[in-house]
VEXDREN-2710 file (C-alpha; in Angstrom, 1 decimal):
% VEXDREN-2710
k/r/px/py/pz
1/UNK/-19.4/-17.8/-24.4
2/UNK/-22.2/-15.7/-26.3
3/UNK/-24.5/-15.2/-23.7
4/UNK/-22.1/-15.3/-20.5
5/UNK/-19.9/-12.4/-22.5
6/UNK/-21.8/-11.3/-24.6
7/UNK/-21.4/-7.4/-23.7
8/UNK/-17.6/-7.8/-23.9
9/UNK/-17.9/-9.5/-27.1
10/UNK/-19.4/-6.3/-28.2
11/UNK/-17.0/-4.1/-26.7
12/UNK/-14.6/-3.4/-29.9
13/UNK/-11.1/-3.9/-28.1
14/UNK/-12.0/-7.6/-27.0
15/UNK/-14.6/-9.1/-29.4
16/UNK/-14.6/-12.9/-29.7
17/UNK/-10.9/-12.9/-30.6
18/UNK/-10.0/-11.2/-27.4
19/UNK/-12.3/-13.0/-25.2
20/UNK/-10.4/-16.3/-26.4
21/UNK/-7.2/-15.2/-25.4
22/UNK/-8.1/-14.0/-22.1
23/UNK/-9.6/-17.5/-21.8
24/UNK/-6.2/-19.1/-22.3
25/UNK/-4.4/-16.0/-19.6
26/UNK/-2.8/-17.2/-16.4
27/UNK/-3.5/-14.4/-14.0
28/UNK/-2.0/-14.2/-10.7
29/UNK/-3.6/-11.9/-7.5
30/UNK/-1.3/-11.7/-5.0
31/UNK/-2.8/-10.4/-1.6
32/UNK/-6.7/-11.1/-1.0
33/UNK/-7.6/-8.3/0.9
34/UNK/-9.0/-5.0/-0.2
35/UNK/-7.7/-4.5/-3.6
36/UNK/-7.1/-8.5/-4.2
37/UNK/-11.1/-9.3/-3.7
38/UNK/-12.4/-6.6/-6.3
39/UNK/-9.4/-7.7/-8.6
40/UNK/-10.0/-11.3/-8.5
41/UNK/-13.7/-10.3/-9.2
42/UNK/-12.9/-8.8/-12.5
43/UNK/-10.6/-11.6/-14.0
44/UNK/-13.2/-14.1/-12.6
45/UNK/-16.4/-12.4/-14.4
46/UNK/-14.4/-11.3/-17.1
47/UNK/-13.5/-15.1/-17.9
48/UNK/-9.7/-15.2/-17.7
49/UNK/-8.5/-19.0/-17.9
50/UNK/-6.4/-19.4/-14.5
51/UNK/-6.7/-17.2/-11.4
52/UNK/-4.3/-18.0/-8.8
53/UNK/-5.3/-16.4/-5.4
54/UNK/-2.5/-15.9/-3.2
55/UNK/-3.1/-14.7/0.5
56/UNK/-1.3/-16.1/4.4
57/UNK/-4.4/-14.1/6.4
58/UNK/-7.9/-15.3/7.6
59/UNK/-11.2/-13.1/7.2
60/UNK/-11.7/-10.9/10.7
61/UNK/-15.0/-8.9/11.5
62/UNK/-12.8/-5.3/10.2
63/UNK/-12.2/-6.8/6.5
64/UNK/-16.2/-6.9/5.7
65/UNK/-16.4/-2.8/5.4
66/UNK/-13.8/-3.0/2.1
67/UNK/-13.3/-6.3/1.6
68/UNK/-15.9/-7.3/-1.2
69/UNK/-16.0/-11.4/-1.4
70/UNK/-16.5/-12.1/2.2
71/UNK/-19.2/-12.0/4.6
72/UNK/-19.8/-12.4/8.7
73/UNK/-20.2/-16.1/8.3
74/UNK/-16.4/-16.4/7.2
75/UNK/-15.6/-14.1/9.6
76/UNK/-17.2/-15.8/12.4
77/UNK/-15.7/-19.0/11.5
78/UNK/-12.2/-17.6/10.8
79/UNK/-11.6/-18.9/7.2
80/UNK/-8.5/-18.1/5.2
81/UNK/-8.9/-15.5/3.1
82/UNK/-8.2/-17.6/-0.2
83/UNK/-10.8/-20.2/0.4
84/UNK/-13.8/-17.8/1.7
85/UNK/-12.9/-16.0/-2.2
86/UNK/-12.7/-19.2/-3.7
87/UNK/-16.2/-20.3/-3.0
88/UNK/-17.6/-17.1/-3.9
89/UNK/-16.3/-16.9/-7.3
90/UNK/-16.8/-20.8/-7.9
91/UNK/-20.3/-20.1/-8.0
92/UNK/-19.8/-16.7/-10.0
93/UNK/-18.1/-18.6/-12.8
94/UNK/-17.0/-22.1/-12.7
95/UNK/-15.8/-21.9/-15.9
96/UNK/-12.8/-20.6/-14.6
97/UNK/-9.7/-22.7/-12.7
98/UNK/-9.4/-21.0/-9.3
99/UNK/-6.1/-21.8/-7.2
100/UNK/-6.6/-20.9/-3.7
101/UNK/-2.9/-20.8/-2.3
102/UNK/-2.6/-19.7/1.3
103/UNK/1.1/-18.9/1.2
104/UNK/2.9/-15.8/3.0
105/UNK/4.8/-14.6/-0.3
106/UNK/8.7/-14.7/0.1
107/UNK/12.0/-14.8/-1.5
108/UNK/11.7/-18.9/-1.1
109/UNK/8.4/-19.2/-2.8
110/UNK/7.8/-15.8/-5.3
111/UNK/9.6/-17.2/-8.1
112/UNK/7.3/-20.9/-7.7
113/UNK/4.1/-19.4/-7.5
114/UNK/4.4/-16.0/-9.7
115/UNK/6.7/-17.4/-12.8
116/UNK/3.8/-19.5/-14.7
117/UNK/1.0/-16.9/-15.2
118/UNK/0.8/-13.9/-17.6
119/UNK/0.3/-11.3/-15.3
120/UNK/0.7/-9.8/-11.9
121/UNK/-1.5/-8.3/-10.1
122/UNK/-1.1/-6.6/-6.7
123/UNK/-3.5/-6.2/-3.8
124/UNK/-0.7/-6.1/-1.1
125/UNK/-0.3/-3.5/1.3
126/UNK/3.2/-3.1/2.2
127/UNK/6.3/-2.4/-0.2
128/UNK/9.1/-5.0/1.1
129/UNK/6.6/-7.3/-0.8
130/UNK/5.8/-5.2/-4.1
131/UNK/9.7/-5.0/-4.5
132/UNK/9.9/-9.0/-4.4
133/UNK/7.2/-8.9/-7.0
134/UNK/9.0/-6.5/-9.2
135/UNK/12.2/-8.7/-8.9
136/UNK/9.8/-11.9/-10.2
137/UNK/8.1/-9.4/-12.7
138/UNK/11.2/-8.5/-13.9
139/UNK/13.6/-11.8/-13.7
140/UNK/10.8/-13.4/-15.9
141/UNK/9.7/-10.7/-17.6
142/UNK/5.9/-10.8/-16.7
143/UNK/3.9/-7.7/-16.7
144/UNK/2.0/-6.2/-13.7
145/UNK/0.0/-3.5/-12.2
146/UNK/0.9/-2.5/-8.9
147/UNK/-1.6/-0.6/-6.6
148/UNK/-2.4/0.7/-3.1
149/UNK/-5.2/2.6/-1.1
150/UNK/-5.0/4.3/2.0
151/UNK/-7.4/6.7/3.6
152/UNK/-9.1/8.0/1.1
153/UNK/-6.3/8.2/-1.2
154/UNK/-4.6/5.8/-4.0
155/UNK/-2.2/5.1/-7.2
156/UNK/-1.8/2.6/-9.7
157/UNK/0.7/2.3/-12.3
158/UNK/1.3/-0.9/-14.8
159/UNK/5.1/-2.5/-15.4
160/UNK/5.6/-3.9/-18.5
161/UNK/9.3/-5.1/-17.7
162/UNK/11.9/-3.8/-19.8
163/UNK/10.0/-1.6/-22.0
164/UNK/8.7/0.5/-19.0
165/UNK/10.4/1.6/-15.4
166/UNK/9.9/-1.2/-12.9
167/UNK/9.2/-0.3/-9.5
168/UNK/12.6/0.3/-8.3
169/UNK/13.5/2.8/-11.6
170/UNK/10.3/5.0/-9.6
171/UNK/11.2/3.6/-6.1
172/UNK/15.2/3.1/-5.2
173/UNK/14.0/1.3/-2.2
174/UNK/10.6/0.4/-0.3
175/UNK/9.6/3.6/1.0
176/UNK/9.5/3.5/5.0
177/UNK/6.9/4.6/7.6
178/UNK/3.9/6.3/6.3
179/UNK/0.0/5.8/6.6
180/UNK/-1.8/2.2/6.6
181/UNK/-4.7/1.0/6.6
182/UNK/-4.6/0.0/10.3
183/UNK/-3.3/3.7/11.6
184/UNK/-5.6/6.3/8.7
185/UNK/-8.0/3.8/7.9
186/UNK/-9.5/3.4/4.5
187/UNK/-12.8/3.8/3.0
188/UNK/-14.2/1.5/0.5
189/UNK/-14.6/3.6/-2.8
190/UNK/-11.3/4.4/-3.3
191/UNK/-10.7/0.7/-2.7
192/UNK/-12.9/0.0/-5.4
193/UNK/-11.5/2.8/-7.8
194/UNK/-7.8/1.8/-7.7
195/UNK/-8.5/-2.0/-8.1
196/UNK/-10.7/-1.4/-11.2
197/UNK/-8.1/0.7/-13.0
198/UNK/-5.7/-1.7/-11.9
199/UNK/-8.2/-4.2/-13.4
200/UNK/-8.1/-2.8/-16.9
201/UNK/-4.7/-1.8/-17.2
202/UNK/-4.4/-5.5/-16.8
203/UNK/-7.0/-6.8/-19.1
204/UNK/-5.1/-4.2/-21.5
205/UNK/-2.0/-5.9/-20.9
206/UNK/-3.4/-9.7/-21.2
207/UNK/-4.7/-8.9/-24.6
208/UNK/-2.0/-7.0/-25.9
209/UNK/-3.6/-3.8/-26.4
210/UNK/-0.6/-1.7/-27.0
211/UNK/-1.8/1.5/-28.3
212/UNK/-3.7/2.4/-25.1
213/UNK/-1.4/0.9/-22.6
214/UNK/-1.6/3.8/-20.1
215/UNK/2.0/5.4/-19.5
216/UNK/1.3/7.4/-16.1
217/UNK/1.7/6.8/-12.3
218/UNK/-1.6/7.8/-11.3
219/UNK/-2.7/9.2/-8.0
220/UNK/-6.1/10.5/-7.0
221/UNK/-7.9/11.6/-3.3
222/UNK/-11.7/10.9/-3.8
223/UNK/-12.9/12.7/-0.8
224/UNK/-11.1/15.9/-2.1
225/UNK/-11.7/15.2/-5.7
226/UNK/-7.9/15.5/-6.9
227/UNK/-6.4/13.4/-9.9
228/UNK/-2.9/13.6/-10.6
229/UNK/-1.4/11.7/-13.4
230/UNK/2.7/11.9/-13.7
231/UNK/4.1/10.3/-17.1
232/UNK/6.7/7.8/-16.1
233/UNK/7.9/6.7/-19.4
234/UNK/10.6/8.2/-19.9
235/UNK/12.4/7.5/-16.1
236/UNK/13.5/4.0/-16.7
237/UNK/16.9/3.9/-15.3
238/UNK/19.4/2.2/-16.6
239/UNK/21.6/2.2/-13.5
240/UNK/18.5/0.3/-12.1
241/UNK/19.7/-2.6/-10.1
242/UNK/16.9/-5.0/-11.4
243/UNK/16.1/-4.0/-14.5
244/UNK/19.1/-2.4/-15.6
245/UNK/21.3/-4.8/-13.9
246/UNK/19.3/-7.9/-13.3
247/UNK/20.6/-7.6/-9.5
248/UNK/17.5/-9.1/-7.6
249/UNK/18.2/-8.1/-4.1
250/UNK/15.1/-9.1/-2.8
251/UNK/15.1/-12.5/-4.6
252/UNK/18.6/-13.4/-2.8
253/UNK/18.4/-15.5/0.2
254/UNK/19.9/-15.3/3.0
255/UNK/18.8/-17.8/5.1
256/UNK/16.4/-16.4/7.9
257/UNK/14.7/-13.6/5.8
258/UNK/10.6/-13.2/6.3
259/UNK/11.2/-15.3/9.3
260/UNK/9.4/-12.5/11.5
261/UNK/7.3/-9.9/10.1
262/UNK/5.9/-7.3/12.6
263/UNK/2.5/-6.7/10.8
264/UNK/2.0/-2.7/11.2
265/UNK/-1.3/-1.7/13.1
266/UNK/-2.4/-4.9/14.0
267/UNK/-0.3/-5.5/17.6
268/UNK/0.5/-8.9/15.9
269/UNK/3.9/-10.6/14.5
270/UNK/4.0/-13.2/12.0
271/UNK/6.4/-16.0/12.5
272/UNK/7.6/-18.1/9.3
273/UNK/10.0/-20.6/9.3
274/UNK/12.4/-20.7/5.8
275/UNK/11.5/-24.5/5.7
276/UNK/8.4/-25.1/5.8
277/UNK/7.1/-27.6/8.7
278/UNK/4.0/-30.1/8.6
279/UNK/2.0/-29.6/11.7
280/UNK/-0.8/-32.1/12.9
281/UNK/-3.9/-29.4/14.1
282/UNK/-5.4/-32.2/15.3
283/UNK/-2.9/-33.1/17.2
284/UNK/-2.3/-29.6/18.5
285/UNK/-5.7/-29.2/19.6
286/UNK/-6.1/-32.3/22.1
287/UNK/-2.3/-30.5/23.6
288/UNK/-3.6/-27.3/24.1
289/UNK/-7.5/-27.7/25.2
290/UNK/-6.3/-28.0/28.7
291/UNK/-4.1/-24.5/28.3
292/UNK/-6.9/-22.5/26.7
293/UNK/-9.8/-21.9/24.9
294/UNK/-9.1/-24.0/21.1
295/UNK/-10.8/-23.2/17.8
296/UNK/-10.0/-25.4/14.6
297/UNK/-10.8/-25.3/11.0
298/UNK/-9.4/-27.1/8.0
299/UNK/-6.9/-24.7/7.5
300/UNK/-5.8/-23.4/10.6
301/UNK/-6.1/-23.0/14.6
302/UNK/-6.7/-20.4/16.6
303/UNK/-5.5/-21.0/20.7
304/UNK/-6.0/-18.4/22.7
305/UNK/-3.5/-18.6/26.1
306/UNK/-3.6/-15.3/28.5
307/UNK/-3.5/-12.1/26.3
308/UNK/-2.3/-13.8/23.4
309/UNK/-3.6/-15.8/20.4
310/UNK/-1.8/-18.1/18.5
311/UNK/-3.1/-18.4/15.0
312/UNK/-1.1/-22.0/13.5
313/UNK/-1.2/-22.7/9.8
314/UNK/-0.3/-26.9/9.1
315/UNK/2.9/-25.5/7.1
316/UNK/4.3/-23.9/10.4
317/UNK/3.8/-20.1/9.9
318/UNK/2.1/-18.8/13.2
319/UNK/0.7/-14.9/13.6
320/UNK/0.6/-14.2/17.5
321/UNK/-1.7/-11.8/18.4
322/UNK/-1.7/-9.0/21.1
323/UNK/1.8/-8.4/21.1
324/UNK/4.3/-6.3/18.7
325/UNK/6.8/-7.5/20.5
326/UNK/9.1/-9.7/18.3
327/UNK/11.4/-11.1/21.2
328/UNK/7.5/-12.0/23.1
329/UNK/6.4/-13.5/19.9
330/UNK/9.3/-15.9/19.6
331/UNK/9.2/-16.6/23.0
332/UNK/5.8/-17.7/22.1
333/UNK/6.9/-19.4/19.1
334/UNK/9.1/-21.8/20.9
335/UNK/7.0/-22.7/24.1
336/UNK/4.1/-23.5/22.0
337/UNK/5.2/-25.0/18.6
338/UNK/8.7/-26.0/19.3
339/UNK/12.2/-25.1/17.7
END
């Protein structure tokens, strides 16, 4: 421990004692793009206990401009974005327990994966899935530090629930339309920016550091130099439906939710079914070499059939590609991996 941390063992708000308890934090990263690679760098090096990695997509050539942990090589051979992260930060510390989990994030599945680590922390980039991890957060009373980057602009703000607004006291309901990524790009400092306040905000909250917890919604636009910082803690709402209530909407199930996801910008729609299937790829790939061109990994295969590629994980969740057309997608769905 000495030599590995020895500079935070001299930084007076960790010290040894600190640097033991973040050994023993469970940390979760939910989303391993952007934000999710420069996180999961900073609990790695910084030598928190248990990182979970939680991601559903695969490295493509556009992540490498922001995306810190991966490299052409995974790009080229189409790896899921959990497992190209793990074996960068394996060899960056291996004292640390890694989880790769590629899992699409869902009212089924939050409450398994999020409910056994200390802390949340978000590199998503859409809100339908924040507000899921605020009902978690909330329901089990786990901290986290929610985030997001667009353009050249970004805002970060840590939930500590029940002593703080959650994200639907700020937020009603997930905000509709707006920029992403994929329609005002991004570039990578502000990336980097709102991830590493995210970062400390979260350290903060894994060692207990209550005196500088940081009580603002913050917002800043790098390329224009503006900083805003809005003091949220006094709008917790008691009328809240999750926090005030414990009414977690986006918790309930109905039976078919997240079964098709139009992915925004990306002319592609994600199809997952509420149980889970166990496909053979193997299998898959002798059926559909004579239909068109077949590439396979151990996690997932890519078959490419007219204008369209079909991207099968084993566990049944499919993104078709070059179509936003949900009817077309499950049209797809059907004639290619069955009912």
């Amino acid at each position: 421990m000495d030599t590995r941390y020895s500079r935070q063992l001299l930084f007076a708000p960790i010290g040894r004692i600190g640097q033991e308890r973040l050994s023993k934090s469970r940390v979760a990263v939910v989303g391993m793009g952007a934000l999710g690679t420069v996180l999961a760098n900073h609990m790695v090096r910084a030598g928190v206990g248990f990182v979970r990695l939680i991601d559903r997509d695969f490295v493509e050539p556009s992540n490498l401009q922001r995306q810190m942990l991966y490299d052409e090589n995974d790009a080229r051979n189409h790896l899921p974005k959990v497992m190209a992260a793990y074996e960068k930060l394996h060899q960056i510390n291996s004292e640390v327990t890694i989880e790769p989990m590629i899992a699409d994030v869902t009212a089924v599945n939050a409450e398994e994966l999020l409910q056994d680590c200390d802390l949340i922390l978000d590199g998503t980039d859409n809100f339908q899935i924040r507000f899921l991890l605020n009902d978690v957060a909330v329901k089990h009373r786990i901290p986290w530090v929610y985030g997001g980057a667009v353009s050249s602009k970004g805002m970060f703000a840590a939930i500590r629930p029940h002593e703080t607004p959650c994200l639907r006291c700020l937020f009603p309901n997930p905000p509709e339309g707006g920029e992403t990524c994929d329609t005002a790009g991004v570039i990578g400092p502000i990336i980097h920016i709102v991830a590493s306040y995210q970062a400390v905000e979260g350290l903060k909250l894994l060692l207990g550091d209550e005196k500088n917890y940081n009580p603002n919604l913050e917002h800043m636009e790098v390329w224009r130099n503006l900083h805003t910082q809005m003091n949220i803690g006094g709008s917790r709402n008691s009328d809240c439906p999750a926090c005030g209530h414990e009414q977690f909407d986006f918790l309930t199930l109905t039976g078919d939710e997240d079964t098709v996801t139009s992915m925004c910008g990306r002319n592609s729609v994600q199809i997952s079914p509420v149980k889970e299937r166990s496909l053979d790829l193997e299998r898959l790939e002798v059926q559909f070499r004579p239909l068109g061109e077949v590439e396979r990994n151990r996690f997932l295969l890519r078959f490419h059939v007219g204008e369209h590629t079909l991207v099968i994980f084993p566990n049944g969740r499919v993104v078709i590609q070059g179509t936003d057309d949900i009817s077309m997608a499950r049209t797809l769905y059907a004639r290619y991996i069955g009912i």
